[in-house]
C-alpha positions, 0 to 999 in steps of 0.5 A: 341191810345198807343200800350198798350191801349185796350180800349179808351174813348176820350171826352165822352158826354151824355147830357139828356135834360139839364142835362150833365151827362157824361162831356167830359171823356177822358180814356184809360185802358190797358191790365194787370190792373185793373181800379175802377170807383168810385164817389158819387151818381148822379157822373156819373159812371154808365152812363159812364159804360153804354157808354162804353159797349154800353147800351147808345149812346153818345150825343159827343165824341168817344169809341175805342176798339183795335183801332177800333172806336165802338162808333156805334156799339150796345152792342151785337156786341160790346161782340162779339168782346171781351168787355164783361160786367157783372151785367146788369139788366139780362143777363140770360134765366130763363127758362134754367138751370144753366148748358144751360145758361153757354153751350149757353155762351161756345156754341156761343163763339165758334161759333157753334150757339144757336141750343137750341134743339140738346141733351146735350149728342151731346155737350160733350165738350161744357159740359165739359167746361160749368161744368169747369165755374160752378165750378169756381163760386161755382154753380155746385149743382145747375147745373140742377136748372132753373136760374130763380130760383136762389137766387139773390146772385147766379145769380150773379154768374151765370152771371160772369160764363156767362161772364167767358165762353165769354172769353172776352178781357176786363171783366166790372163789375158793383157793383158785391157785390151788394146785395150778402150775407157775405159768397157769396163775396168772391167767386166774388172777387176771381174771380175777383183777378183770372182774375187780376192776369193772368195780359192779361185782361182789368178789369173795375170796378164800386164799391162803397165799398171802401174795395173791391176797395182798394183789387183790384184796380190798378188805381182809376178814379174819377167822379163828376158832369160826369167829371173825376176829380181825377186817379191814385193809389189807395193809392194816389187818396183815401188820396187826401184831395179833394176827400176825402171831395168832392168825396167820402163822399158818400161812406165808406172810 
């Protein structure tokens, strides 16, 4: 792994029955850049996201993290150490409210446990921050709002302020704009631009807008048929005649 390199993916496979739907994926992402993930339907991204932070197990090949071989390790050890994913299918306790969610996410970073019964008043600090986060992602009025009843939008949010407070090495977002309204993407794409700009954070990015992949992206790599079929900068990947007509027709150019 180069001394840059924060995260590694070398041969990775995932094969489901007779379907091979990661095929040998070599990449690495390093600090300070952030790298969209993109192809058409069926191409494999989302399976190979899953194969990074954990949610799948490969059928071949090898996931490294800070030079360490995680390829074993499951999803909830694998966020302990710094890599931190965004938009799964739930990372929320609906029952909590907007501000618990976050302190329990500020609370287990700091390793001061998930004691869901001692009194906010005893968590000054941890407040404190969790009302930082929420403030960053524009739900402050919604503080006291049970998750579970947020807007679909919000609870987008609500998980990238989970996420925020994790403080990870490397942040992975999954179509963060997906299913938010006009006026509720800016808040994620700033956001997203923040963390882009302080340049120490390794960002994955799956996203099939190319707009949004256009504002943000450092690097484009390309899959098709689960194998990595293009990367580099975005204006050279996104104007190669063989991604525009075979992999990228599926989406808006």
């Amino acid at each position: 792994m180069n001394a840059t390199t924060l995260l590694e993916t070398r041969e990775l496979s995932i094969r489901f029955g007779g379907h091979v739907a990661v095929d040998a994926v070599s990449c690495a992402f390093s600090p300070g850049t952030l790298t969209a993930i993109v192809g058409p339907n069926g191409a494999g991204t989302t399976t190979y996201f899953n194969l990074i932070s954990g949610q799948l197990r490969p059928t071949a090949g090898r996931v490294l993290f800070g030079g360490a071989d995680i390829t074993r390790v499951p999803a909830s050890a694998r966020a302990r150490q710094g890599l931190g994913r965004a938009f799964q299918l739930t990372n929320l306790f609906p029952h909590l409210t907007v501000q618990e969610n976050v302190r329990l996410a500020v609370q287990s970073r700091r390793g001061a446990g998930l004691d869901l019964f001692r009194t906010w008043t005893s968590h000054t600090e941890l407040i404190a921050e969790a009302e930082e986060v929420l403030a960053q992602v524009a739900l402050g009025e919604r503080r006291e709002l049970a998750a579970g009843l947020l807007a679909h939008g919000d609870q987008r949010k609500l998980e990238v302020a989970i996420l925020l407070a994790l403080r990870p090495a490397a942040f992975m977002f999954d179509e963060p704009t997906a299913g938010m309204s006009v006026d509720e993407v800016p808040v994620i794409l700033d956001l997203i631009h923040e963390i882009k700009a302080r340049r120490d954070k390794t960002i994955l990015l799956v996203e099939h807008k190319m707009d949004v992949v256009r504002s943000l992206a450092d690097r484009i790599i390309v899959l098709h048929n689960g194998r990595l079929v293009a990367e580099g900068d975005p204006a050279t990947v996104i104007a190669s005649p063989v991604v525009q007509e075979a992999y990228l027709g599926a989406v808006n150019v």
